[in-house]
N, C-alpha and C positions, 0 to 999 in steps of 0.2 A: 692331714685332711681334717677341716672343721666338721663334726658333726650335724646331721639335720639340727639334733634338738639345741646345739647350741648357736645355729645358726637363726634360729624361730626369736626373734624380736616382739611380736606383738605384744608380749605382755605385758614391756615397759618402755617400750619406744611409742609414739603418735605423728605423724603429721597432719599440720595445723596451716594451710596457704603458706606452701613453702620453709617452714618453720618443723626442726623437730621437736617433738615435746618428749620430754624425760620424764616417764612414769615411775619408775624403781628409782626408791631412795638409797638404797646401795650405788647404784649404777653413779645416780650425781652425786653422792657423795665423793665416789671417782675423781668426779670432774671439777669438785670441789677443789683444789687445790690451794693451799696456803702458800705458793710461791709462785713466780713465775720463769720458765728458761727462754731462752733466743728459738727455741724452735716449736716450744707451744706457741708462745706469740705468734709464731709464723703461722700456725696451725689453724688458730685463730683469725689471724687476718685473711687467710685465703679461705676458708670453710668451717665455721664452728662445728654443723652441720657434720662433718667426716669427722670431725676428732672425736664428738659423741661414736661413729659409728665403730671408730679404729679401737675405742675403746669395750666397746660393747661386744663384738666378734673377737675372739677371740686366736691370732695365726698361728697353726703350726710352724715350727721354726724350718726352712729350708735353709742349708749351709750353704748354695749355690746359687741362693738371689743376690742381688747388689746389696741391701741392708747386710745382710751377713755378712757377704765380701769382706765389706767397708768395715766391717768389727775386728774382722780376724788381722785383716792390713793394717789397722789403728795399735790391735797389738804387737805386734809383732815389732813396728817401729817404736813403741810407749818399750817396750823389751830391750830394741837396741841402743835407746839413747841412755838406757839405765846404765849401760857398759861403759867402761872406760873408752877414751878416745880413739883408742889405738884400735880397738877391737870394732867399731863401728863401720864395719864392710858389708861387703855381700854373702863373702862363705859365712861371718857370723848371724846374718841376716837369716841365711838358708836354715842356720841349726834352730834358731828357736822356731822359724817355720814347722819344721817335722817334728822341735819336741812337742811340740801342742798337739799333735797327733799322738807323742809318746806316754809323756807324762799326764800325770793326774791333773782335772782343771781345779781351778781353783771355786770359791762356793758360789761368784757371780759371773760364772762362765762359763760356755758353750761347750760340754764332752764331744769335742769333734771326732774320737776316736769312734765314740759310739753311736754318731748320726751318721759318718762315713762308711760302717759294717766291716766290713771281711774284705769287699769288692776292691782287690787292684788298682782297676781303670777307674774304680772310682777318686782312691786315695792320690791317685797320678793325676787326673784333671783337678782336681783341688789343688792340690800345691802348687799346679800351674798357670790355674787362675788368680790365687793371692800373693802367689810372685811378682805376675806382671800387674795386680793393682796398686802394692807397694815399690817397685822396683825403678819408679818417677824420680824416688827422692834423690838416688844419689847422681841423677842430673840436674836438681834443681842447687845441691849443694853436697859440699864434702862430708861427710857427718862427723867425722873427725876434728875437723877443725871448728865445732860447735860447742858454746860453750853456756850449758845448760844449768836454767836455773833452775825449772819446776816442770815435772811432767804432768801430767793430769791434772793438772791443780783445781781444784776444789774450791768453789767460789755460795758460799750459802751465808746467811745470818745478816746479812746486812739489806739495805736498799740501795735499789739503781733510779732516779728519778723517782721515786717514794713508794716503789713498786719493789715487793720482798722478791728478791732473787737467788737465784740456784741456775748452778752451770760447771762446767768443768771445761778445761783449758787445755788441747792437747800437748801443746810446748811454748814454757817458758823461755825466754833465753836473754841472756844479759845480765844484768845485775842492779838492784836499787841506785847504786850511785852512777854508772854509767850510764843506765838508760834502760830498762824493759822492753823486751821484743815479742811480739804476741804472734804465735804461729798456728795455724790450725790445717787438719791434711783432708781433704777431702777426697772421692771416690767418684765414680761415673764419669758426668760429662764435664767436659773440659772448661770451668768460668772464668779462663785466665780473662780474657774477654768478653768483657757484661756487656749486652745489648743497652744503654744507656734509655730505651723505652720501658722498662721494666723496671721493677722494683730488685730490690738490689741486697737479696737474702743473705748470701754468704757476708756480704760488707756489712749488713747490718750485724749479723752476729760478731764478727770482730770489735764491733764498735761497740758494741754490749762488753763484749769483756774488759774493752778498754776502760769503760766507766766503772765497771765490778772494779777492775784493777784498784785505782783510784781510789774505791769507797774501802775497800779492806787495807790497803797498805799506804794510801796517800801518795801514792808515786804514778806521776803521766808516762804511759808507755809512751817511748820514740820510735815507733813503727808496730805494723800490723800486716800481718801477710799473711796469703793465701796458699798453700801447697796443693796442684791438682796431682796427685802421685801415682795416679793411674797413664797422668801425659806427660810428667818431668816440664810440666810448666808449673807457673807461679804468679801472681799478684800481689802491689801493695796496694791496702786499704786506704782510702783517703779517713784519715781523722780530724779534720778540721774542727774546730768549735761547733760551725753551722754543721758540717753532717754530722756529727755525735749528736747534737741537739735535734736534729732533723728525728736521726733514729730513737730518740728516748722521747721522744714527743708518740712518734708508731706503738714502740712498748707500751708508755701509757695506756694509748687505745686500747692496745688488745686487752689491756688486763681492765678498765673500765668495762670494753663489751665481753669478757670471761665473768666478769663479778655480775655483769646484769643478766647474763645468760642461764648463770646459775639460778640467782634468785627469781627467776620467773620459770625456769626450766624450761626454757623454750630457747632453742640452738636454731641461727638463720642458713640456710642453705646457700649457698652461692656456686653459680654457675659458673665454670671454667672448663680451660684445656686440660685440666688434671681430673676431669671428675672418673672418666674410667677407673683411677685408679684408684677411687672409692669403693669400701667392700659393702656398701647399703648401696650405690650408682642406678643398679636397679629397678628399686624402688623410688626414688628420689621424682617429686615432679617436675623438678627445675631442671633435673640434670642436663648439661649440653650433649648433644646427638654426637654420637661415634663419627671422626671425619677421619682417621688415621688407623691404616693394618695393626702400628703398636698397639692402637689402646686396648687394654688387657680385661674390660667388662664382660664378655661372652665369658671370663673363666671367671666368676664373680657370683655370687649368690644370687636365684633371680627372686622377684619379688612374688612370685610365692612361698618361697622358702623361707623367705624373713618374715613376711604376713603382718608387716607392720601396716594398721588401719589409718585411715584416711579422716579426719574430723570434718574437715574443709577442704575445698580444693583451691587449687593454687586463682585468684580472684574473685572469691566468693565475698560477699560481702558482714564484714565486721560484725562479731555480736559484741552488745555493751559494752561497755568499757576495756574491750579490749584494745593491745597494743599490734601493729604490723609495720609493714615495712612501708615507705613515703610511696603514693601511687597519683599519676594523673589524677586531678579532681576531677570530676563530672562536667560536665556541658555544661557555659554561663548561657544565658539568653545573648542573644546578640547583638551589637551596640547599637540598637533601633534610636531611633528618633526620643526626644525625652519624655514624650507623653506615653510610650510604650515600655521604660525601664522601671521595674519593682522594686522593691527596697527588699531585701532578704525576711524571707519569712524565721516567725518564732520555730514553727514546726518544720524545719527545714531536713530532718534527720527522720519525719515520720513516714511511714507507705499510708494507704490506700483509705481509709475514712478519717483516718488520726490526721492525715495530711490533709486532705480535705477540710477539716474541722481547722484546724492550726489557721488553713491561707486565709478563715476569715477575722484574724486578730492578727494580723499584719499590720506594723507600725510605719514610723518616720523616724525610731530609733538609730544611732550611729550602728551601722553593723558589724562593728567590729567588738567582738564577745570580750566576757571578762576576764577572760584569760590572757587577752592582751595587753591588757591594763596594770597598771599601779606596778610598783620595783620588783625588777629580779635579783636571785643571784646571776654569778659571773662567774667563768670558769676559762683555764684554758683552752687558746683558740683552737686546740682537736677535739674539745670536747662538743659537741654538738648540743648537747642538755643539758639541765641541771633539776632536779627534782620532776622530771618528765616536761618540764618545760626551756622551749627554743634559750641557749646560751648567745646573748646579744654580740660578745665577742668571739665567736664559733666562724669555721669557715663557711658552715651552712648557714649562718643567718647573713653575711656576704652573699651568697648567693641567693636567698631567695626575698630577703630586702632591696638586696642590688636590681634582682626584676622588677618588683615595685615600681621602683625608683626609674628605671627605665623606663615601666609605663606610662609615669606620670609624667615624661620627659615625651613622648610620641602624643601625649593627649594636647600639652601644653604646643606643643609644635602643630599640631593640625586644628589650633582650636580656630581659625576662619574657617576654617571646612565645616567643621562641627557645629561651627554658631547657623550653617543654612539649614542642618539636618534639626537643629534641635537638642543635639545632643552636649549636656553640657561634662566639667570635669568634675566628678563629685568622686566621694568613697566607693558608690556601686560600681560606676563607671568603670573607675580606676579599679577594684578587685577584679570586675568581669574580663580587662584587656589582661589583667597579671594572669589570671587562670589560662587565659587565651596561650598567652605568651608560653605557661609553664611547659606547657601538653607539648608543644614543640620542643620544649628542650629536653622534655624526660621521653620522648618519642625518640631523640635523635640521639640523647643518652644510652636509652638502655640497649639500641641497635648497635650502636657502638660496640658496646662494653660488656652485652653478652648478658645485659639484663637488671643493670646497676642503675640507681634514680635516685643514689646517694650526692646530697647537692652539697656536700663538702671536696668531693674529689675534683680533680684535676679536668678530667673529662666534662665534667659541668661548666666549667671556668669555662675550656675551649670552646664547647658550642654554644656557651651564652655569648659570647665575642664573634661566633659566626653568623649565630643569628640578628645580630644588630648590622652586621652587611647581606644578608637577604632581606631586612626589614628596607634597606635602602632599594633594594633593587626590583622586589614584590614591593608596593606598598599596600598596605594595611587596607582593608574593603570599607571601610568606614562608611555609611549610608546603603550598604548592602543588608540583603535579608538574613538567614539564619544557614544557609546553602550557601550563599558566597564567603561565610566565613568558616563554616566546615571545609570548603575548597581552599582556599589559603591556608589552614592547616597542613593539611595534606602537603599539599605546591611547599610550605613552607618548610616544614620537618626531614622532607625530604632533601631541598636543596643544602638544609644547616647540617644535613645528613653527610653531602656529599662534600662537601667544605673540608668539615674536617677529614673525611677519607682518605681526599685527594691530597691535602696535606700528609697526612698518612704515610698516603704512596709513595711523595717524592722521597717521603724519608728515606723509606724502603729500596727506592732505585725502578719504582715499578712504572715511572713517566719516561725511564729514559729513550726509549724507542714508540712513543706516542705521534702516531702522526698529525692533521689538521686539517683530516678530513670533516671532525664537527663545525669549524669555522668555517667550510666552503659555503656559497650559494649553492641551493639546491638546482641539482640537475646539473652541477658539473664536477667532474672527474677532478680526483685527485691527479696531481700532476706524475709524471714518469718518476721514477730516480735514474740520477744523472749516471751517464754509461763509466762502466770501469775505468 
């Protein structure tokens, strides 16, 4: 059981709009790391946010959680493949099962003797549960007939795509000249079959070690697979060119947003199906609401106990020069007639007399700031920036020039309409429909996506492509007041809402029994179904 006092965070944790801030430079020192493995990365991409906290709370070891399970099964099998071949069965399985109960552990290892006590029925349901999490393997293969090259192999000192790596490899098998087979056993639930919507953890991690392979010994593994040994199923990896590349492009990321995370000490939270199982979740203001008996938050420290303070709250608005995460911009004026469009004020960032003061040195200056202007660098397209500014070849500036460019393409298309209202196609024009356009799509984004308005993901892609068939079907209020185009918002984000949904759904199988009763005329009954 963790302690109150080691459970009380406020003195070096903060949140900042979402954002945790690392006050103890011990703590990110932590977090510092000079390498990176397949499963920080993961940690990383799915919540910076938790890995500060997993790191910060400190768990008592239970021998009878799945983490633990999954170490005692890892060994046990790392144990039997050490054996000669003959000996790789189940009775020899069984014995080093209970000598680890027997014998002395070694100096980075679990004294299961002495976490299990005295108690019998303790030491009997133990052995019975890392029986059956190990006991997969010898349906997925003979062990015997295995012919091993490296058991844990040890994978550090080198780079993986320029990113300093460390990993370890639970089984080798094969050999340099015939080919390398990369094998790894995992625990819990069954991944023989990946939902192909989701990102694709365990295959990434194989493909990490395929290019670790590669970078230390020069030799392309010829297979990657998956051991679920809890279910005596199994998986091969796809290694292809494009996914190895796909996955050391993700790596990258993570270690790009781990290195900037550090150096501003400021960890972004993201909202997911896993946050339960966050030991800060409590506390968290993003966190996603309990929708499942599993999730295990009510046994979790609440957020008095950790008393980590609040700077900001989740949309408050930016001090100075600080950085946050990309958010709908504000309300443009709306695309009035031309004698009623302004050119962006100087003081556009000021409140209340400052602002005031500013609107009366409003120019006919180009309003696009200098930060637009003159050569950037270039980075690779997952990188989104480059010295804090937009990376031209990034998939985020795809998406948010792509809108642009959209704009510019509905103004150009409606401009007889626009030449009665007055309204012509200029820079203001064109920023105020982009703005227009964004708020739709990071409305129907982050509904989506649980909170995401990251306009390099995939999700952005889809709903900008939905919204260009609700722009066909709504058309745009053009000669409306400031109300009709808050209403097409709304009408808007909503339908590019349900676009992708329903796309969604069919995936999912959730149209299959959809009747058509939304297409009847009103006032008349859907028809009978036809008798037996």
């Amino acid at each position: 059981m963790t302690t109150p006092e080691l459970l009380y965070q406020g003195d070096r944790l903060a949140w900042d709009a979402g954002h945790l801030v690392v006050t103890d430079p011990a703590l990110l020192a932590r977090l510092d790391k000079p390498h990176l493995s397949a499963s920080t990365a993961k940690a990383v991409h799915s919540c910076p946010a938790r890995l500060v906290g997993e790191k910060a709370i400190p768990q008592a070891t239970d021998i009878f959680s799945a983490t633990e399970k999954g170490t005692a099964a890892h060994l046990v099998l790392e144990r039997l493949y050490e054996l000669a071949p003959g000996r790789r069965d189940k009775k020899h399985a069984a014995k080093i099962l209970t000598d680890m109960l027997r014998l002395d552990p070694e100096p980075d290892q679990v004294d299961y003797a002495a976490a299990l006590g005295a108690d019998p029925v303790r030491h009997t349901e133990w052995i019975a549960m890392v029986s059956a999490a190990y006991s997969g393997i010898f349906t997925i293969e003979d062990p015997a007939s295995v012919a091993v090259y490296e058991r844990e192999m040890r994978l550090d000192g080198f780079e993986v795509a320029g990113v300093p790596f460390k990993g370890f490899i639970d089984r080798v098998d094969g050999d340099p000249e015939t080919g390398l087979k990369v094998k790894d056993y995992k625990t819990g639930k069954d991944g023989s079959r990946p939902n192909p919507r989701f990102s694709d953890d365990h295959g990434d991690q194989i493909r990490l070690y395929y290019a670790a392979l590669l970078a230390k010994l020069g030799v392309k593994a010829v297979e990657g697979a998956l051991y679920y040994i809890e279910h005596g199923t199994q998986r091969t990896v796809d290694l292809s060119p494009r996914a190895v590349d796909r996955t050391k492009a993700g790596f990258v990321q993570s270690w790009t947003d781990l290195r900037a995370s550090v150096a501003s000490a400021t960890f972004k939270a993201k909202p997911s199906a896993l946050c339960g199982w966050c030991p800060i979740v409590n506390a968290c203001p993003v966190a996603r609401e309990k929708r499942k008996d599993t999730d295990p938050r009510d046994s979790k420290a609440s957020a008095i106990d950790l008393g980590i303070p609040t700077l900001r709250p989740v949309g408050a608005p930016l001090l100075p020069g600080a950085d946050a995460p990309a958010q709908a911009a504000p309300a443009p004026a709306p695309l009035a007639p031309a004698a009623a469009v302004a050119e962006p004020a100087r003081a556009a960032h000021l409140t209340g007399e400052g602002a005031q003061q500013g609107a009366t040195h409003q120019t006919k200056e180009d309003p696009m700031t200098a930060t637009t202007r003159g050569a950037r660098e270039e980075d690779k397209s997952w990188v989104p920036t480059v010295g804090g500014l937009l990376n031209l070849n990034s998939y985020a500036a795809m998406g948010t020039i792509g809108l642009a460019a959209l704009s510019a393409e509905l103004l150009s298309e409606r401009k007889a309409d626009l030449d009665v209202i007055g309204v012509k196609m200029t820079p203001a024009s064109l920023r105020a429909l982009t703005a227009v356009l964004s708020r739709v799509v990071l409305a129907a984004q982050s509904a989506i996506t649980n909170g995401s308005t990251d306009w390099a993901e995939g999700a952005n892609t889809r709903v900008r492509g939905a919204l260009r068939s609700v722009i066909v079907a709504i058309p745009l209020p053009f000669g409306g007041d400031a109300d009709a185009w808050a209403k097409w918002e709304t009408r808007a984000a909503t339908m590019t809402r349900a676009i992708v949904t329903t796309g969604i759904d069919l995936f999912d199988g959730a149209l299959a029994d959809q009747g058509v009763d939304a297409l009847l005329p009103q006032g008349i009954a859907p028809a009978a179904a036809p008798a037996a």
